[in-house]
C-alpha positions as CSV (number, residue, x, y, z in Angstrom):
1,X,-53.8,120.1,-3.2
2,X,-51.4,119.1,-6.4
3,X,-49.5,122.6,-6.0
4,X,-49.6,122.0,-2.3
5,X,-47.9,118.9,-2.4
6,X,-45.6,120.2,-5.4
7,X,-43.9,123.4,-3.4
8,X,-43.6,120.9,-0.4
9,X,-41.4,118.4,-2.6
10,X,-39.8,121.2,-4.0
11,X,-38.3,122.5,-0.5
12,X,-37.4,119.3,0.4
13,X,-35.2,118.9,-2.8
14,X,-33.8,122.4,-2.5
15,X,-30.4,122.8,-1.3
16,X,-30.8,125.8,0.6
17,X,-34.0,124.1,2.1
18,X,-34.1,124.0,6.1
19,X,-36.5,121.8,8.2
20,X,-37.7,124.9,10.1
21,X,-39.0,126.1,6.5
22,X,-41.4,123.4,5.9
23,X,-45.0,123.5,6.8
24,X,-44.9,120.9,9.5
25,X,-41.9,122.4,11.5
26,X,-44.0,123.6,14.6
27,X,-45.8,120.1,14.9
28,X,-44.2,118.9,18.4
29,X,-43.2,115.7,16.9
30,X,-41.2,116.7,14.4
31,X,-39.4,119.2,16.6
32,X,-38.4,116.2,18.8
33,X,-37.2,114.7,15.5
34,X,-34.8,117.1,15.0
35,X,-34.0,117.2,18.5
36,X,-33.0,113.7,17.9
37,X,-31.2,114.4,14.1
38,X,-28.6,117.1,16.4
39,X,-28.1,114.5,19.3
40,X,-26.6,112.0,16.8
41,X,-25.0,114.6,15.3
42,X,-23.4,116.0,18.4
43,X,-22.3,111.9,19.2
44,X,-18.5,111.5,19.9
45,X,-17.0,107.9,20.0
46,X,-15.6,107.3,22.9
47,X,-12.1,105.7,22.2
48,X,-10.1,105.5,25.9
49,X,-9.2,102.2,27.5
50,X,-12.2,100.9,29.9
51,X,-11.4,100.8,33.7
52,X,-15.0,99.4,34.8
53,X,-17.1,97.3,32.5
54,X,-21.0,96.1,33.8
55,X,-22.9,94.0,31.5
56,X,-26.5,93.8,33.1
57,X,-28.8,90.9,31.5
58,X,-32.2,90.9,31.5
59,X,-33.1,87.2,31.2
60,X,-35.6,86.5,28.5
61,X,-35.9,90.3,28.0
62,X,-35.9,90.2,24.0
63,X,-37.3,93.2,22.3
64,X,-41.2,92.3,22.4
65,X,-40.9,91.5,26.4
66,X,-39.2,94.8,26.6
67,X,-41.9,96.8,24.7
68,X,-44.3,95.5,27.3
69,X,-42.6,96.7,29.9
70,X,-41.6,100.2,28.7
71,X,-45.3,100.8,28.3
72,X,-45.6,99.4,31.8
73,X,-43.2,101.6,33.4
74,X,-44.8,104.4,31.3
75,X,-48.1,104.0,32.6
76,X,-47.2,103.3,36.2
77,X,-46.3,106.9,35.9
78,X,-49.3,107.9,34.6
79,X,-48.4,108.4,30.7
80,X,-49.8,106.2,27.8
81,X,-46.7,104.2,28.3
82,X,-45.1,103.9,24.7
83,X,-43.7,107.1,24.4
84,X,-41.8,106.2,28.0
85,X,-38.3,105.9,28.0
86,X,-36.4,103.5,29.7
87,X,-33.0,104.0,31.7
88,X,-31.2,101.6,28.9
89,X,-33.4,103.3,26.1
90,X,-31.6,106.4,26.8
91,X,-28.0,104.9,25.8
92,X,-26.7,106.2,22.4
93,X,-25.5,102.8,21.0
94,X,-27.2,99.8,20.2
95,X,-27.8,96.8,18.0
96,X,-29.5,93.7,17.6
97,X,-28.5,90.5,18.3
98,X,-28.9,87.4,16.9
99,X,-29.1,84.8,19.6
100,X,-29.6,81.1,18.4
101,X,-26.9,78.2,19.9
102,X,-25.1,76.0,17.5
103,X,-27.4,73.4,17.5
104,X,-30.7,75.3,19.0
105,X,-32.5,77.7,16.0
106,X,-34.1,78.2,19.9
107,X,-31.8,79.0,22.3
108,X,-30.7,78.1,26.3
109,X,-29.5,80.6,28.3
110,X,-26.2,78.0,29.0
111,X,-25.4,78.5,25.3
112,X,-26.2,82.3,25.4
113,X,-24.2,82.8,28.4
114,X,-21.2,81.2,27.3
115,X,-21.8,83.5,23.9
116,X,-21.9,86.8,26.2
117,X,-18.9,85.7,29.0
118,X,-16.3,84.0,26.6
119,X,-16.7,85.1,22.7
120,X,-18.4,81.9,21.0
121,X,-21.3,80.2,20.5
122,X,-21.6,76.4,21.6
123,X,-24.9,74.1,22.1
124,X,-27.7,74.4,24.4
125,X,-27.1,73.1,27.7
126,X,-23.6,73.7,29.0
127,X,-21.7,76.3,30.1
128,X,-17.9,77.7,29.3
129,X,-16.8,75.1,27.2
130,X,-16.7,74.9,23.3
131,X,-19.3,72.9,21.1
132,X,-16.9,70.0,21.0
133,X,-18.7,69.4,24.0
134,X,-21.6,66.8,23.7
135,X,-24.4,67.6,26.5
136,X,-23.9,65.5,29.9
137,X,-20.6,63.6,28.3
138,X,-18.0,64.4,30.9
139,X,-15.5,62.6,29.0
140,X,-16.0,65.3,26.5
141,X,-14.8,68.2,28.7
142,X,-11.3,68.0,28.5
143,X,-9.5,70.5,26.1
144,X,-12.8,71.9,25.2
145,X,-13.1,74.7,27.7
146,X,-12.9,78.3,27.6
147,X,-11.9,81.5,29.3
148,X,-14.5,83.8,30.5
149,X,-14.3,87.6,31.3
150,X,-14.5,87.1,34.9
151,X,-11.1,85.0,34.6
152,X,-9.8,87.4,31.8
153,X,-10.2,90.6,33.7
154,X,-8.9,88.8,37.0
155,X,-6.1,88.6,35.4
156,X,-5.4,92.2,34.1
157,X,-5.9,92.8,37.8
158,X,-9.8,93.9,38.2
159,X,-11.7,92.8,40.7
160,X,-15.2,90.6,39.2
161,X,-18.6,90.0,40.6
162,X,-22.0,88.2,39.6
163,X,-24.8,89.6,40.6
164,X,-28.6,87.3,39.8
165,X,-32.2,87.2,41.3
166,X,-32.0,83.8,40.0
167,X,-30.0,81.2,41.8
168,X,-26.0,81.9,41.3
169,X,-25.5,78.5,40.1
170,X,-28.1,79.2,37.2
171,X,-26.8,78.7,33.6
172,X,-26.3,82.9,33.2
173,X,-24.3,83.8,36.5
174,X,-22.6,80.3,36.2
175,X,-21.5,81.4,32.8
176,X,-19.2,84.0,34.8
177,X,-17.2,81.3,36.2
178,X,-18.3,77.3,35.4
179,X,-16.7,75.3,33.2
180,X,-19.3,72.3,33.2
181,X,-21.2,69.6,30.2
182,X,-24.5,69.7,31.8
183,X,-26.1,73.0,33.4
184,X,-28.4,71.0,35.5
185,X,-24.7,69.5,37.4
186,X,-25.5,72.2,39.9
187,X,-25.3,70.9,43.1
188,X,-23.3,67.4,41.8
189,X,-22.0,65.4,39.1
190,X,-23.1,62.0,38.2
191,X,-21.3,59.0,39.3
192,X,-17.9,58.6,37.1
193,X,-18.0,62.1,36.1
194,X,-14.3,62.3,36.8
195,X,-13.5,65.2,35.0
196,X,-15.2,68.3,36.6
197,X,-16.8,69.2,39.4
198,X,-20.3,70.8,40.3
199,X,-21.1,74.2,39.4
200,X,-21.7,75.3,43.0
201,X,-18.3,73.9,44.2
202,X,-16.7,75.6,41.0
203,X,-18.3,79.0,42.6
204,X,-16.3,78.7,45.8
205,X,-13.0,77.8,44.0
206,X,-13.3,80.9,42.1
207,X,-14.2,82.7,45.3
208,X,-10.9,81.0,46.7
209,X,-9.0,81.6,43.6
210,X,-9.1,85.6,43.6
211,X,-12.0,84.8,40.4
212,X,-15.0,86.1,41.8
213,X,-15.0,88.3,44.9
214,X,-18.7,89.4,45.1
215,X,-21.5,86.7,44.0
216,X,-25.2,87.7,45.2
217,X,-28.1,85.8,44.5
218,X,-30.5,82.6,45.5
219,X,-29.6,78.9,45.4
220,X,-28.3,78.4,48.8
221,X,-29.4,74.6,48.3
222,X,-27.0,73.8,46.4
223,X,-24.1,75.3,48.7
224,X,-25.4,72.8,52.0
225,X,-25.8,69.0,52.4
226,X,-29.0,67.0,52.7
227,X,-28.7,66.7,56.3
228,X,-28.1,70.7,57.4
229,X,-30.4,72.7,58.4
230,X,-29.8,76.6,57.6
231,X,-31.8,79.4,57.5
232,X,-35.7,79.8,57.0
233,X,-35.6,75.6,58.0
234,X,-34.0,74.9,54.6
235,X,-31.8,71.9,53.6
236,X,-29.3,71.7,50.7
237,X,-28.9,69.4,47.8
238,X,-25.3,68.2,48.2
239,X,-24.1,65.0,49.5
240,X,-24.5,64.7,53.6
241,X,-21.9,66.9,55.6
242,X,-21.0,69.0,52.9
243,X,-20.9,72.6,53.4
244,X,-20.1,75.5,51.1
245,X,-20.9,78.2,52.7
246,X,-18.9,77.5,55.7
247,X,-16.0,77.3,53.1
248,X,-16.4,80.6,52.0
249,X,-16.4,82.1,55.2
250,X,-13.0,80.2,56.2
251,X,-11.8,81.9,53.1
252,X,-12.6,85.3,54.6
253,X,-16.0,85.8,53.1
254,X,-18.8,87.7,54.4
255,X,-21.8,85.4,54.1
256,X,-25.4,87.6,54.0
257,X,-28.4,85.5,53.6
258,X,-31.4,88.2,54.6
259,X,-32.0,92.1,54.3
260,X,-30.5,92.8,57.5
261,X,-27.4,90.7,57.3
262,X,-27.2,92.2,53.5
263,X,-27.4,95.7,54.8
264,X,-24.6,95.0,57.4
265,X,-22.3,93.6,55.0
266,X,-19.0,95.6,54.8
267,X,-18.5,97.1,51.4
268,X,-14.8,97.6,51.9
269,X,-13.5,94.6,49.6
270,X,-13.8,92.1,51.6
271,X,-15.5,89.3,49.6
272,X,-19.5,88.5,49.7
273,X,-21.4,85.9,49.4
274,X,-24.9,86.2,49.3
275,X,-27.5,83.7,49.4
276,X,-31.2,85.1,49.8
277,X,-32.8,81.7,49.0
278,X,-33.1,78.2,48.9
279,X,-33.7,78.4,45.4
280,X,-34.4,81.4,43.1
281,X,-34.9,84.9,44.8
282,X,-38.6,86.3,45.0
283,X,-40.0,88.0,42.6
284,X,-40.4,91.7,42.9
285,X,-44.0,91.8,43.1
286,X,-43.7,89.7,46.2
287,X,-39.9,90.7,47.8
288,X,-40.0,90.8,51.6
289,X,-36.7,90.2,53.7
290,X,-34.6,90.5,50.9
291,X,-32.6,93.3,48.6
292,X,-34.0,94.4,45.3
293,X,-31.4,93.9,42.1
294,X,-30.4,97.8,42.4
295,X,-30.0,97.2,45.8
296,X,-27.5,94.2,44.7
297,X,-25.8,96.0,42.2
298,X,-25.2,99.5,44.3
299,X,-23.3,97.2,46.8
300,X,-21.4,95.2,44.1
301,X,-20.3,98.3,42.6
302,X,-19.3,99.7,45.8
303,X,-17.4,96.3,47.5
304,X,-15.7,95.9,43.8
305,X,-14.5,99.6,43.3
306,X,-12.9,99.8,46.8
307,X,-11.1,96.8,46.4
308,X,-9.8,96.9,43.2
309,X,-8.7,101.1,43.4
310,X,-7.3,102.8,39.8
311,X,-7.7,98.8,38.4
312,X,-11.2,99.0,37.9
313,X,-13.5,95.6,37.7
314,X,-15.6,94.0,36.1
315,X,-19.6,93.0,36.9
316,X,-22.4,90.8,35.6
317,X,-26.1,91.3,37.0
318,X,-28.6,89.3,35.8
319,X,-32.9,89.8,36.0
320,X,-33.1,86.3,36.5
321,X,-36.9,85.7,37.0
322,X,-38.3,87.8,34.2
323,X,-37.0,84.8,32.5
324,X,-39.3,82.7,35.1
325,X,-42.2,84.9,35.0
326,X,-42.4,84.5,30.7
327,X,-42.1,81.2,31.3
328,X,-45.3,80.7,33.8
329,X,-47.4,82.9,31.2
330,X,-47.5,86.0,33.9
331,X,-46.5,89.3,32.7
332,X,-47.7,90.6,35.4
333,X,-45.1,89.7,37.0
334,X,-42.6,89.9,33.9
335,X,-42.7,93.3,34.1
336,X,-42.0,94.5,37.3
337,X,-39.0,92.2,37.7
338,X,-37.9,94.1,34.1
339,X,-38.7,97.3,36.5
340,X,-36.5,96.2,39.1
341,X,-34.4,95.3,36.7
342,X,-34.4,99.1,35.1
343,X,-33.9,100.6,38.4
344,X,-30.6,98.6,38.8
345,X,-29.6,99.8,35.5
346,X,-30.1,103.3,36.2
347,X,-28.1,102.8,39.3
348,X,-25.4,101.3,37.8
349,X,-25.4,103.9,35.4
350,X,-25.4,106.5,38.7
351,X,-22.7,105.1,40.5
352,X,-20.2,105.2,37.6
353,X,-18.4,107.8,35.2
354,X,-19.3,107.3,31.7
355,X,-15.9,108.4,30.0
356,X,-13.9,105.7,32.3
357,X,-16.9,102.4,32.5
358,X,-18.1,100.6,29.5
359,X,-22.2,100.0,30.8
360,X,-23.6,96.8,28.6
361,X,-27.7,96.1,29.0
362,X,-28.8,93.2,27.0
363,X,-30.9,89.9,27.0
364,X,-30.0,86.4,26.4
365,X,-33.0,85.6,24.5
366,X,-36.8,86.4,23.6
367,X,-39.7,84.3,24.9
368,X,-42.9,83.7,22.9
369,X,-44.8,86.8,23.7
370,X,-47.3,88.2,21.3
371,X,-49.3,91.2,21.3
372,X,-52.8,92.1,20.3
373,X,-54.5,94.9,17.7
374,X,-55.8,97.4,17.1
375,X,-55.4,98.9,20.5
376,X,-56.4,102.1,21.2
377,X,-53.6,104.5,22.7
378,X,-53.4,104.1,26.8
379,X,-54.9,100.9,26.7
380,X,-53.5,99.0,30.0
381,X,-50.6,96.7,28.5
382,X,-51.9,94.0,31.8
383,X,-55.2,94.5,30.2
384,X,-57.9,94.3,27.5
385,X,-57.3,95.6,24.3
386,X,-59.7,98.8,24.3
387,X,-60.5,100.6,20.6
388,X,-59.0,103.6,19.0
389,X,-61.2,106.7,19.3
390,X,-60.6,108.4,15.9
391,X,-61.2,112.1,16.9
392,X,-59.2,111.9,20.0
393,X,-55.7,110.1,21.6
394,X,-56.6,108.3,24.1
395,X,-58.5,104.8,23.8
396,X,-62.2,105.1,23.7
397,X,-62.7,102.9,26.5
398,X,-64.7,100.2,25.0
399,X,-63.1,96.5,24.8
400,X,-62.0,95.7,21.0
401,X,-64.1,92.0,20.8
402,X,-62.5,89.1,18.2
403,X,-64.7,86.8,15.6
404,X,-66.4,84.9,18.5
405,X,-67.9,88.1,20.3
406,X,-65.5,87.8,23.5
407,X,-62.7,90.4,24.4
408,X,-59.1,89.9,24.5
409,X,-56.1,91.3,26.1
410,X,-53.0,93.7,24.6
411,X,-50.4,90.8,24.9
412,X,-50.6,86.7,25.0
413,X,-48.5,83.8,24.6
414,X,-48.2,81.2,21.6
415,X,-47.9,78.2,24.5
416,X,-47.9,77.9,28.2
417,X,-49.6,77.6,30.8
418,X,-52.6,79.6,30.0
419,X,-53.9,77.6,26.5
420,X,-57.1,78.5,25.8
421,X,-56.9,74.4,24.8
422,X,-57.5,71.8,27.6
423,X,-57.0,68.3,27.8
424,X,-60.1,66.4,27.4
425,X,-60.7,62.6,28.8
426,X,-59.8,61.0,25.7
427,X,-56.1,62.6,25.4
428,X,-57.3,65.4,22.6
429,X,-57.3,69.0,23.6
430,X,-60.4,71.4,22.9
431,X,-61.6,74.5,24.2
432,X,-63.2,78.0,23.7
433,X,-61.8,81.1,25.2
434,X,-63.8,82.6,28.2
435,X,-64.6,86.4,28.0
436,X,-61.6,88.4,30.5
437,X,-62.4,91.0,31.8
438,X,-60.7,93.6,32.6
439,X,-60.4,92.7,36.4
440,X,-59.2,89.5,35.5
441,X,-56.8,90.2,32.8
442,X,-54.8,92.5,35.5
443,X,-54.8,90.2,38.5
444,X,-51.3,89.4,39.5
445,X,-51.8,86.1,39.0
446,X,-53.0,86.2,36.0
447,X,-51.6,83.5,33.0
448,X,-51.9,85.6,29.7
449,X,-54.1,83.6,27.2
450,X,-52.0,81.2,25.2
451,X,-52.9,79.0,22.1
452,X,-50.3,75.7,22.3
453,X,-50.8,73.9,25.8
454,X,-47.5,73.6,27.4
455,X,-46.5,73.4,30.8
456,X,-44.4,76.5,30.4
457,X,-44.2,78.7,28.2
458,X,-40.8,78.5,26.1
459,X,-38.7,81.1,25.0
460,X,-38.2,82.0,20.9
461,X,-35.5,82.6,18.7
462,X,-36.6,86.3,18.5
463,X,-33.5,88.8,18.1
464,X,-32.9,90.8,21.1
465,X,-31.2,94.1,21.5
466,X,-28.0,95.2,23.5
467,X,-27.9,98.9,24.6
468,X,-24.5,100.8,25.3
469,X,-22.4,103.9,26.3
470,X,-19.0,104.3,27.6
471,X,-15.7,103.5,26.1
472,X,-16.3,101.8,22.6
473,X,-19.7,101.6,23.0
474,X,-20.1,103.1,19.3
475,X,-18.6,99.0,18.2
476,X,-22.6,97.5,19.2
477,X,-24.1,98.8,15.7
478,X,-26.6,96.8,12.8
479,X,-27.0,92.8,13.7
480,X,-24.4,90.9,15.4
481,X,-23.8,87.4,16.5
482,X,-24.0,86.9,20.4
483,X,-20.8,86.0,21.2
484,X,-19.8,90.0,19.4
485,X,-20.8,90.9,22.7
486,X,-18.2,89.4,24.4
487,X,-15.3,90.8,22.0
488,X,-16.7,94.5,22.5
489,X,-15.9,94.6,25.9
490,X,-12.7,92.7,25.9
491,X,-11.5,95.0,23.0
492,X,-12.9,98.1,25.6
493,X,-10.7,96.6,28.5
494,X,-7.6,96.2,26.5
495,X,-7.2,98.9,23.7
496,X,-4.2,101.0,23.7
């Protein structure tokens, strides 16, 4: 074994050494390894001006959330799932990113929005304004706002679009566009707030302005008075008589509100406005009557690139409920809205040439997701955490049990909904976990296990990672500050 070992370091060490020489050079592993080595190799930084840039968010899709649903994906397809690949996996750039807001070690996706759409970091809580700004102080607001891309690129001449399963007034699409000290001033401002209006009004000035010419999502509350009545019997939020969307439309918007209205919509430049909701869009584990995100984002592309010609434009889509799904404890649902959220990645990536379109795929921030060990290989990442079978690859099939006999699943929470803690009579919490099986743990419904009781699950301070290609993608590399994202594809826009 000691001469063994001896001749191996020696060919590593020689300079006339190859990798096909060594002993383990027909092991299929580490011929993908060097498969990988040449592909860097071969990498060529991409230097030209950007006509198109697409940032596509992931909400709450930090690096943990993602690893849940690559093996997801992977397994859906009948692999083990951690050897899967991603559409965004496949770029050639990337780095991580550090995500907390000025005064949040935690942060908000307000903050993290304004990070990502305008080039600095401010506090938790508002939206396109500087850190000057102190949280629902409207007096505050003046002189302390900023420009974000949408505006920039408007500008230069592109045409812009947001694109969200969440509501469009949200604190990530609003980020596009808002200039506001309170994300919650969706639908109004309090009384003597003299010195902005609400977000959803700021939408349709943009739309009016030239701003924003495509914006797709839920949140058509907040666009309609108390006393209308639209479609699917909802009422809005806004004071009595007001009425947004009939705004837009005397603008010269198309207004779509369903599937078939969405499918009918002309993609010829003519500006959209789409409002599948009341409130936030469904999730994609229950869609019905309404467009999927890649669905969204195929027509953005197409209504932004016939309108804007050789200018090119620029387009933010957002995964808005995988965000909501961490936050009710059900990664069940977590990861097929990141799915959905792959597929419109992948079709983003389809509809555009790489050499002219700077693609950006990133998160705003991580949640408090945890996972499990020692799983064996295969095991269901919905599921229990079966054993590793030592003579073979695949899991042996048999639940892995904790200290107190009972099973447990691959991933969990550190709070939410699903505490293994409950309140007792007296105000104290106590509590044993029951055994899941492996039934339960998959159920769509299902609220991981969770240790701190909480309402809903928070998110964490977690880095996250942004994925790249196109022009200057090679400039996302090692651990950057949020608001670098911003300045990468402003730099990609406007370099000579």
């Amino acid at each position: 074994m000691k001469t063994s070992l001896t001749a191996i370091a020696a060919a590593l060490t020689a300079t006339a050494a190859a990798a096909q020489d060594l002993p383990q050079a027909e092991n299929a592993w580490f011929q993908a390894a060097q498969e990988r080595i040449q592909a860097e190799l071969a990498k060529e930084p991409n230097t030209t001006r950007a006509k198109n840039i697409i940032i596509l968010i992931s909400d709450g899709n930090g690096v943990g959330t993602n690893y849940a649903s690559r093996l997801f994906a992977g397994q859906q397809e009948g692999g083990f799932g951690d050897d899967y690949m991603q559409p965004h996996e496949t770029f050639p750039n990337l780095a991580l990113v550090k995500t907390y807001n000025v005064n949040a070690q935690t942060p908000d996706s307000a903050g993290t929005g304004t990070a990502m759409m305008a080039g600095v970091k401010t506090k938790a809580g508002i939206i396109g304004v500087t850190e000057a700004v102190n949280r629902g102080d409207c007096t505050t607001l003046p002189g302390n706002t900023v420009a974000s891309m949408n505006e920039i690129m408007t500008e230069m001449g592109k045409e812009t679009g947001i694109v969200s399963t969440a509501r469009i007034t949200h604190a990530t699409p609003a980020s596009a566009y808002a200039k506001t000290v309170d994300r919650n001033f969706e639908a109004s401002v309090p009384e003597g707030c003299e010195t902005q209006t609400d977000i959803a009004t700021q939408l349709i000035d943009a739309m009016e302005a030239g701003t924003i010419d495509v914006a797709m999502g839920g949140g058509r509350r907040n666009f309609i008075g108390e006393d209308i009545t639209v479609e699917e019997g909802t009422k809005g939020r806004r004071a009595a008589g007001e009425n947004l969307i009939e705004r837009a439309e005397e603008l010269g918007a198309q207004y779509v509100w369903d599937s078939d209205s969405f499918a009918a919509a002309a993609l010829d430049g003519t500006p959209i406005l789409g409002l599948f909701e009341s409130s936030h869009m469904q999730y994609e584990a229950d869609r019905d009557g309404e467009p999927s995100l890649a669905e969204m984002t195929e027509a953005a592309i197409k209504a932004l690139a016939a309108k804007s010609g050789d200018n090119g434009f620029f387009l933010q889509v957002e995964a808005g409920r995988v965000d909501h799904a961490n936050h009710a404890g059900n990664l069940a649902r977590v990861v097929r809205d990141q799915k959905a959220f792959a597929d419109a990645v992948a079709m983003a990536d389809e509809l555009t040439d790489d050499s002219e379109t700077l693609i950006v795929v990133t998160a705003d921030h991580e949640h408090a997701l945890a996972f499990n060990g020692y799983c064996g290989r295969g095991s269901n990442i919905l599921g229990l955490c079966m054993g590793i079978d030592g003579a073979g690859v695949a899991h042996t099939g048999e639940p892995e049990l904790a200290s107190d006999g009972k099973t447990y699943t691959v991933a969990g929470y550190l709070n939410g909904a699903g505490s293994v803690l409950i309140e007792q009579p007296d105000g104290s919490y106590f509590g044993t976990r029951p055994n899941v099986t492996e039934e339960d743990a998959t159920d769509i419904d299902y609220p991981q296990q969770a240790l701190v009781p909480k309402s809903s699950e928070t998110h964490s301070g977690e880095d996250v990672a942004v994925y790249a290609k196109g022009p200057w993608a090679h400039l996302f590399d090692g651990t950057i500050e949020q608001n670098v994202i911003f300045h990468v594809m402003h730099h990609a826009a406007t370099a000579e």
